[in-house]
C-alpha positions in Angstrom: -1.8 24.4 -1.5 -0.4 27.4 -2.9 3.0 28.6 -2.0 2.9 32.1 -0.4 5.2 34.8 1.3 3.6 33.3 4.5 5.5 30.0 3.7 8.7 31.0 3.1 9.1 30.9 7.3 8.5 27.2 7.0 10.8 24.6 7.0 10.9 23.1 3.3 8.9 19.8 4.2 6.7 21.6 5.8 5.5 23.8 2.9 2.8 23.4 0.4 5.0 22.2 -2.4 6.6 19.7 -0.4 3.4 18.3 1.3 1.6 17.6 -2.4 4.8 15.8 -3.7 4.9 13.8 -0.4 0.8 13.1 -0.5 1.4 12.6 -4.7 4.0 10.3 -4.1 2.2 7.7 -1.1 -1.4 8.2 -3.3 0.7 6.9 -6.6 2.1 4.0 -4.3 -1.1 3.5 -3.2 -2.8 2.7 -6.3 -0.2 0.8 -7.8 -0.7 -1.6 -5.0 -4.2 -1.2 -5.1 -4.1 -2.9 -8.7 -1.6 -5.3 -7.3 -2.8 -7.0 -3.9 -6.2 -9.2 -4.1 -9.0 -8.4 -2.6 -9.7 -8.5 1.6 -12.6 -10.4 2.6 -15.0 -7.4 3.0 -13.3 -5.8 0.1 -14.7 -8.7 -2.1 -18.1 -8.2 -0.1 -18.1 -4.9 -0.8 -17.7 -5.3 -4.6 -20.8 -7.1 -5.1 -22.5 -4.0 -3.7 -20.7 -1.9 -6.3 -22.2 -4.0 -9.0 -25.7 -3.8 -7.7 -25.8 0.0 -6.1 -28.8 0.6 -3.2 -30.3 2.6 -1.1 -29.1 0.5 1.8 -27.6 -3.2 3.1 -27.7 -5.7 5.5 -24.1 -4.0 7.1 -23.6 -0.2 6.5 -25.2 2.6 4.6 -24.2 2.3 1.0 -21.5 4.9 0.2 -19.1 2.5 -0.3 -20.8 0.7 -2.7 -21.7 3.7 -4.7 -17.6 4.5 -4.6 -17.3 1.1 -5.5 -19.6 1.6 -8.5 -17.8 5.0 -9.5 -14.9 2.9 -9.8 -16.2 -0.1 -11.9 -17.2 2.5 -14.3 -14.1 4.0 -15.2 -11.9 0.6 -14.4 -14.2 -2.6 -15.0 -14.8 -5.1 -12.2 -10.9 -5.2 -10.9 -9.3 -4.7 -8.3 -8.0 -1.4 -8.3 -11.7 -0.4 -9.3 -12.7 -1.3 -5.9 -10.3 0.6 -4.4 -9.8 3.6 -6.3 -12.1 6.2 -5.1 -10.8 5.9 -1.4 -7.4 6.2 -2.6 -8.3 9.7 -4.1 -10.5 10.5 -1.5 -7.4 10.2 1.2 -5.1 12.3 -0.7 -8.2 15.3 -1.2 -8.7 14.5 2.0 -5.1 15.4 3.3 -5.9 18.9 1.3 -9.1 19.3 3.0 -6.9 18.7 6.5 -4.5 21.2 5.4 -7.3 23.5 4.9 -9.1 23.0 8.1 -6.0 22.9 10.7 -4.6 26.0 8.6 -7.9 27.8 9.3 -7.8 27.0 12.6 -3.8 26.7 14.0 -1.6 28.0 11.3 0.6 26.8 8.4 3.2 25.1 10.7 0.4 22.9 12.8 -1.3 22.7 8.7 1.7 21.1 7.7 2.5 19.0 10.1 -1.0 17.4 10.5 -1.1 16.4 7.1 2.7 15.0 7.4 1.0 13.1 11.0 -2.1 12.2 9.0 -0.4 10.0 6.8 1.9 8.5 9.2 -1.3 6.8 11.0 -0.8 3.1 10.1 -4.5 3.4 9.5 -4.7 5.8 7.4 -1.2 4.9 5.8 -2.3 1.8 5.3 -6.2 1.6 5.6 -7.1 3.9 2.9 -5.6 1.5 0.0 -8.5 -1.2 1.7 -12.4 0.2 0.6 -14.3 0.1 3.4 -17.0 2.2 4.5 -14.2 3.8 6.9 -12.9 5.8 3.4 -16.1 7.8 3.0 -16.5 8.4 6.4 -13.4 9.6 6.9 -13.6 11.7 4.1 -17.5 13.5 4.8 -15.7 13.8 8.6 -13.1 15.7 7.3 -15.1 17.9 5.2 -17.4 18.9 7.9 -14.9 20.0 10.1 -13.0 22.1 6.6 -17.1 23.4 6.6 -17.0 24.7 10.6 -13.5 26.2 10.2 -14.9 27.9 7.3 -17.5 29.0 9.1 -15.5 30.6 12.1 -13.1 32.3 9.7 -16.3 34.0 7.5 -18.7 34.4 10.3 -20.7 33.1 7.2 -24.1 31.2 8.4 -24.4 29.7 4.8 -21.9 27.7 5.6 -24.2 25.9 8.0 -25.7 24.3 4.8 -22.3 22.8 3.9 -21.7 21.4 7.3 -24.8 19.6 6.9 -24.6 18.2 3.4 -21.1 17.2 4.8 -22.9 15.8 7.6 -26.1 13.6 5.8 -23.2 12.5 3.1 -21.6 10.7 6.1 -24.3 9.3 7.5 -25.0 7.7 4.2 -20.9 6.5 4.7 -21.2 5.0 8.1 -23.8 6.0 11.3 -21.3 6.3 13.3 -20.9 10.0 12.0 -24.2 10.9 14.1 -21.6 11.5 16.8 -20.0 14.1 14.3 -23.4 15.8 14.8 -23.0 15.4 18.9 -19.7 17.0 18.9 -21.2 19.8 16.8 -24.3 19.8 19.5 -21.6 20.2 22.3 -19.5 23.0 20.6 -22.9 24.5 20.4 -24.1 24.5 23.8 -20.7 25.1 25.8 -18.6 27.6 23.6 -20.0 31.1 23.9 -19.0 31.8 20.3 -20.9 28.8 19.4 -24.2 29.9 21.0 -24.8 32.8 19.1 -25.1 30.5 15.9 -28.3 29.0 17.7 -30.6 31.7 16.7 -29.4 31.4 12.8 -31.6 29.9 10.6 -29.1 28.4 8.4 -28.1 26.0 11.2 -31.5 24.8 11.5 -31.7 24.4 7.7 -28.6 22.5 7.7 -29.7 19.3 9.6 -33.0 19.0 8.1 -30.6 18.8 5.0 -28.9 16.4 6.8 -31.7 14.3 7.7 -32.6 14.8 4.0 -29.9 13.7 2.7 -30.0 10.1 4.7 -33.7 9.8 4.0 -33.7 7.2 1.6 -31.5 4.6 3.7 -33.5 5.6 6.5 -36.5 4.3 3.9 -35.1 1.8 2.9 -34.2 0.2 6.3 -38.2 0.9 6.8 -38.9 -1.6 3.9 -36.4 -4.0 5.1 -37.3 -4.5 8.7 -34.5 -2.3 9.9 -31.9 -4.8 8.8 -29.0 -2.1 8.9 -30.0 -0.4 11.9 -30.4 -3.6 13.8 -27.3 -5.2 13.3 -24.9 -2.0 13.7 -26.9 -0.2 16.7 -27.8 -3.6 18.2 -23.7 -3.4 19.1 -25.1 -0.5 21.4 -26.8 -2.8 24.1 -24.4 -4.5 26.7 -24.8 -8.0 27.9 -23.1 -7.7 30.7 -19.5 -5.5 31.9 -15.9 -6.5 31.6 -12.4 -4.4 31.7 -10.4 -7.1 29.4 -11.1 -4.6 26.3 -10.6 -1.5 27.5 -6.5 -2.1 27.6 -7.3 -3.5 23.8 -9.0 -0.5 22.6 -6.2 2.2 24.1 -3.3 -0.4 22.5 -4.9 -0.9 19.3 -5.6 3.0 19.3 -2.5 3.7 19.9 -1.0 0.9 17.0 -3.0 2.1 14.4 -2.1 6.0 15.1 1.2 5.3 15.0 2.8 5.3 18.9 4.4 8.4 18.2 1.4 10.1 16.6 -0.7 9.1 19.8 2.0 10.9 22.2 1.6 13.8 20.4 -2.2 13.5 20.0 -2.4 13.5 23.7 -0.1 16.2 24.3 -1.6 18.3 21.6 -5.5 17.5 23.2 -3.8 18.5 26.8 -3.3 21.9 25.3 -6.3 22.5 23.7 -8.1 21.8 26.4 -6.1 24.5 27.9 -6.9 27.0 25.2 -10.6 26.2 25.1 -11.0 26.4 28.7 -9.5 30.3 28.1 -12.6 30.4 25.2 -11.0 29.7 22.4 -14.0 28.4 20.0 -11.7 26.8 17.7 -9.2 24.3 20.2 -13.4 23.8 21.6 -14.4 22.5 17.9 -12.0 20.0 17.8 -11.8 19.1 21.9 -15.6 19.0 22.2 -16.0 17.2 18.7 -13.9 13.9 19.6 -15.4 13.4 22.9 -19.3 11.9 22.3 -17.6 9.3 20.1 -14.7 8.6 22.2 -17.0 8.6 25.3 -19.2 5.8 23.3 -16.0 3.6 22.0 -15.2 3.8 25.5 -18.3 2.8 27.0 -18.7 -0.2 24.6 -14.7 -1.9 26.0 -16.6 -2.3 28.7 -18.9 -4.8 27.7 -17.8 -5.6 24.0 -14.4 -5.6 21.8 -13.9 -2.2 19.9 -13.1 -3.1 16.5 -9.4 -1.1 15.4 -11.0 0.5 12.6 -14.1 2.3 14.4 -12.4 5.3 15.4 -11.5 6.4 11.8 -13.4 9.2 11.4 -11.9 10.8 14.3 -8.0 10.6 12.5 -8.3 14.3 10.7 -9.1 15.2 14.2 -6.4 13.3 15.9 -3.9 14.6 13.7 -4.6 18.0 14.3 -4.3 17.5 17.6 -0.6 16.0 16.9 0.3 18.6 14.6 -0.4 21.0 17.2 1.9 19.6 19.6 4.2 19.3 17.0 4.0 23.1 16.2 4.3 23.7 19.9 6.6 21.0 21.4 5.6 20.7 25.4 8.4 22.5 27.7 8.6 19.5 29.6 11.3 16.6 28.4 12.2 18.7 25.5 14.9 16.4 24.0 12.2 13.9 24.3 9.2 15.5 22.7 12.3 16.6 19.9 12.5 13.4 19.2 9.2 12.4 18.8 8.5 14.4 16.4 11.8 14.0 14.4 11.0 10.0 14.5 6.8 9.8 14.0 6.4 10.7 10.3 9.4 8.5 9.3 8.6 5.4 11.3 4.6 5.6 10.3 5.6 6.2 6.5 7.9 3.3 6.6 6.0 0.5 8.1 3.2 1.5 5.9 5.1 1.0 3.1 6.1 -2.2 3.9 2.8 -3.1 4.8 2.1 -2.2 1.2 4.6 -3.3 -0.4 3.9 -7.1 1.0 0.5 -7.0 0.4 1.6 -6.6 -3.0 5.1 -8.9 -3.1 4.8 -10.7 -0.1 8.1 -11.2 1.3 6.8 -14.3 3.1 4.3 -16.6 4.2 5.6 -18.1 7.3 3.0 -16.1 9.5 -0.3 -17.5 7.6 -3.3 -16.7 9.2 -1.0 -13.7 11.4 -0.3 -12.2 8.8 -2.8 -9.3 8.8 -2.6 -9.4 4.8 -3.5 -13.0 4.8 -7.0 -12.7 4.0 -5.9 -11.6 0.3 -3.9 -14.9 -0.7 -4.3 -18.0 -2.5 -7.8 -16.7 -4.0 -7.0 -17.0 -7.5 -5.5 -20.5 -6.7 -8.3 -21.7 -4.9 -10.6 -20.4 -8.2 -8.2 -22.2 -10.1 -9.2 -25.6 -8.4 -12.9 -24.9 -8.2 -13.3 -24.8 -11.7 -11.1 -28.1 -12.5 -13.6 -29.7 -10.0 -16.3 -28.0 -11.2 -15.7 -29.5 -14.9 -14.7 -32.8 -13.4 -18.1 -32.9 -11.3 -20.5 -31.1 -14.2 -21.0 -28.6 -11.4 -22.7 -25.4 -12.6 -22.2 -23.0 -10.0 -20.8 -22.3 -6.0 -22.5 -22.6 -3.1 -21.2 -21.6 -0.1 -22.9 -20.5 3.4 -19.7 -17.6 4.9 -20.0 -14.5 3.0 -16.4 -14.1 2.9 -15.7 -17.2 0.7 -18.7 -16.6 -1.2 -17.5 -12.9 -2.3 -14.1 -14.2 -2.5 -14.9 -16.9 -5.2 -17.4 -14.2 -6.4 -14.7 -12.4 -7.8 -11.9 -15.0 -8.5 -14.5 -16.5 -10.5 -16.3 -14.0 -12.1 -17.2 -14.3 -15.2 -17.1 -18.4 -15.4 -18.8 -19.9 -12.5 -22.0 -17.4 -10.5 -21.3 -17.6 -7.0 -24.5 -17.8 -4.3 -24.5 -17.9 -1.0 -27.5 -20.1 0.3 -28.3 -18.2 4.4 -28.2 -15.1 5.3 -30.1 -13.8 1.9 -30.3 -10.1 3.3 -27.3 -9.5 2.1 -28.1 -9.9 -1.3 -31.6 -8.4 -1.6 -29.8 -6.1 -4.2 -28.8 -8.7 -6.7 -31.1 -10.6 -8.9 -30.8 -14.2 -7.6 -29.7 -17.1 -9.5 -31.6 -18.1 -12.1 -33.9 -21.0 -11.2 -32.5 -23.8 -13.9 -29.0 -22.7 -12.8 -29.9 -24.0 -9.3 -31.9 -27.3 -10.0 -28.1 -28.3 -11.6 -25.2 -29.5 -9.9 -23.3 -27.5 -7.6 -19.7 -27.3 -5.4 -20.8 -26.3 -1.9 -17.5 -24.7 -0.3 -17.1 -23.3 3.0 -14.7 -23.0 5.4 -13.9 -26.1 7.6 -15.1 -24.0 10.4 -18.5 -23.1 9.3 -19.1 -26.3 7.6 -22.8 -27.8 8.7 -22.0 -31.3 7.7 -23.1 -33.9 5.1 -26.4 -34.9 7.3 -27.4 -31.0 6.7 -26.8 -30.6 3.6 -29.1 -33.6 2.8 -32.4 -31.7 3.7 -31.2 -28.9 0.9 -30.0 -31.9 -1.0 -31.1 -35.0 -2.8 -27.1 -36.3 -3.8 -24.3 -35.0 -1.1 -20.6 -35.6 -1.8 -17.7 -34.8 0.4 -14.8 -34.2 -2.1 -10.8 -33.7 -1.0 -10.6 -30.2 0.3 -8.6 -27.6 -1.0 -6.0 -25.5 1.2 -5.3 -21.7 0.2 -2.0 -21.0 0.8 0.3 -17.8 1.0 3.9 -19.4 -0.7 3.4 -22.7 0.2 2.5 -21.9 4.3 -0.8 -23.1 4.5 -3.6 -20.5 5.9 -7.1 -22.5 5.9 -8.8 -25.6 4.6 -12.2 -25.7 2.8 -14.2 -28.1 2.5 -15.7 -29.3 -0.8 -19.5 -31.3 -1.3 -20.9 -32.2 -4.7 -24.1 -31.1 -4.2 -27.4 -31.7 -6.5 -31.1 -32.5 -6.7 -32.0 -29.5 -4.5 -35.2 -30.0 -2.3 -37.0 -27.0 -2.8 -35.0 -23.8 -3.2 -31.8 -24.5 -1.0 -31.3 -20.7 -0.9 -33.2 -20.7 2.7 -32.8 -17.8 5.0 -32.4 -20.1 7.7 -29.8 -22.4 6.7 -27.1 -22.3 9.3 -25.6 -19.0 10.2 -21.5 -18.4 9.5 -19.9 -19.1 12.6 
């Protein structure tokens, strides 16, 4: 973001300078929480891909185990590792947007979408957490920089970079095939779209695309579609109900900030405007939201939308915002004034505090609502395991919930392997247990929910104990209960795939 004569017209925090120190600034926060906060749930999941990277998994394409893996190499099997290449990847990714809406809108609308970017409690927040939102988020954002580079060339070899974007994100998350549907619709409906039909750059582009996915699409192929099952499975209603929808547009809202989602909407209402006059570029971003928002819609109306799925439409989103921003609506001035004066500082804020307790929690009186709960009392809890462990001659953990499981993984690691015994599709990139690890005594731990009970256990097990369970805690507030069996004498290999589900 060089600084240039065209800048000098900007306000200060709206110029390049300003927006790196601000992006520098929230990335450095970001990682030094990222070395300070345990481990989410899937986080923990997640690094056990990063130590065995694949073509594929039982959950998601792999991306985010590769990331994972990238950091591990440079950082060791911490914390910070894990989280590392998404916190880089958001503040590239905030050039990128710069980039793109600069392209597109301006310097003004460029500067305020980045400011608007990271006042989304999602992204604010979200980006310190590796999930396989980070990369798609990221590929998203660069196939949109790819098209805006394309309409400012009238370069067709730029069609190859919109598709490398394109596979890249597809290996991230499939929800980016509805990237591909919103580049389908800008296509067919904007005339200045149609004329790219004929060049054989486009067409080259999504076979790369499809190339570049080809080996999870393989690898689903060898594993009886595992991947594909589970995520598009989500597709198929059972029935229709309205009691999401309200969820979906609040939590929407929440996690863009609800002053970033005013001026999203405002900022969409003109563009619309614009691309109904044929303006190609308010069409790229109009048309590309509205497959995916269309599906997230659909699916409230038989199933919950999860807060996190619309991710990969944020760069978008902010642009949106940013060019409302640029352009206030002439309606309510004072009102839309003070939007935009209040939406960066009140998203940058309670992000940082989100931060800063997931790091120094300021209390744990809200337990299991507290939505950083799921990263407490780990080491604690590893710290009992292993005096029971020793007390017990137990040799390794047992668990059937893949969130304890990867949670002990890495609270233990390095002095007690970690397996869980159903559900052994998730693993099918790790090297199991060895076999004389598992014929010795072991600490089956789950959670008091998912526990399957002694008389279960019994057909995995010769010699079943219930010991006293152990509470993790967040300062003293207790969050959950698990429950504790000395287990031994397996019958057979108690790593059976149809042990009882997590419930």
């Amino acid at each position: 973001m060089k600084t240039t004569q065209r800048d000098i017209a900007l306000p200060a925090y709206l110029r390049p300078a300003a927006l790196v120190a601000i992006v520098l600034a929230l990335t450095l926060v970001r990682l030094w929480v990222g070395s300070q906060a345990g481990l989410a749930e899937d986080e923990a999941y997640y690094r056990l891909w990063g130590l065995s990277p694949a073509f594929g998994y039982l959950d998601h394409p792999p991306m985010v185990g590769w990331w994972i893996a990238l950091g591990q190499t440079f950082l060791g099997d911490t914390a910070l590792a894990v989280r590392i290449t998404g916190i880089l990847a958001a503040a590239l990714g905030s050039l990128v947007l710069w980039r793109t809406a600069d392209i597109l809108f301006g310097r003004t609308v460029a500067g305020w979408s980045v400011l608007l970017f990271n006042a989304t409690v999602l992204i604010g927040v979200g980006s310190l957490i590796a999930t396989p939102d980070a990369p798609s988020v990221f590929f998203w954002g660069l196939g949109l920089w790819a098209v805006a580079e394309l309409i400012r060339s009238q370069n067709p070899y730029w069609w190859l970079a919109v598709g490398l974007f394109a596979g890249l994100g597809l290996v991230s998350k499939y929800s980016v095939l509805f990237f591909g549907a919103g580049l389908v619709l800008w296509l067919l409906f904007m005339a200045k779209g149609r004329r790219w039909l004929t060049a054989w750059q486009l067409w080259v582009g999504g076979a790369l695309a499809v190339l570049v996915f080809l080996p999870v699409l393989l690898w689903n192929a060898g594993h009886e579609w595992a991947s594909f099952a589970k995520q598009f499975g989500r597709a198929v209603p059972e029935g229709f109900t309205l009691k999401y929808l309200a969820e979906f547009v609040g939590a929407l809202a929440g996690l863009l900030n609800p002053l970033v989602a005013l001026l999203a909407v405002a900022g969409f209402v003109q563009l619309v405007g614009q691309m109904r006059q044929g303006d190609e570029k308010a069409g790229l971003i109009v048309l590309g939201v509205l497959p995916f928002i269309a599906y997230l819609v659909f699916h409230s109306f038989h199933a919950r939308v999860q807060g996190n799925w619309p991710a990969p439409l944020f760069p978008a989103f902010a642009m949106m915002a940013g060019v409302a921003a640029a352009n206030l609506p002439k309606a309510l001035p004072r009102f839309w004034r003070g939007v935009r004066q209040a939406a960066v500082p009140l998203g940058i804020v309670v992000s940082l505090l989100v931060m800063l307790h997931a790091a120094m929690p300021f209390t744990g009186a809200f337990a299991r609502r507290d939505p950083t709960h799921q990263t407490r009392g780990w080491e604690e809890i590893a710290a009992g395991v292993e005096r029971i462990a020793a007390d017990q001659g137990a040799a390794w953990v047992a668990s059937n919930n893949y969130a304890p499981a990867s949670q002990l993984a890495f609270a233990l690691r390095g002095r007690l392997p970690v397996e869980q015994l159903n559900e052994r599709i998730r693993y099918v990139m790790q090297a199991p247990l060895d076999e004389d690890i598992v014929a010795k005594p072991a600490l089956f731990i789950t959670r008091a929910r998912n526990d399957p009970g002694a008389d279960y256990l019994r057909q995995r097990f010769g010699s079943v104990e219930r010991l006293p369970d152990l509470t993790r805690q967040s300062l003293g507030t207790p969050i959950e209960d698990l429950v504790v069996y000395r287990v031994a004498d397996p019958v057979g290999d108690p790593r059976d795939p149809v042990f009882p589900a997590e419930g």
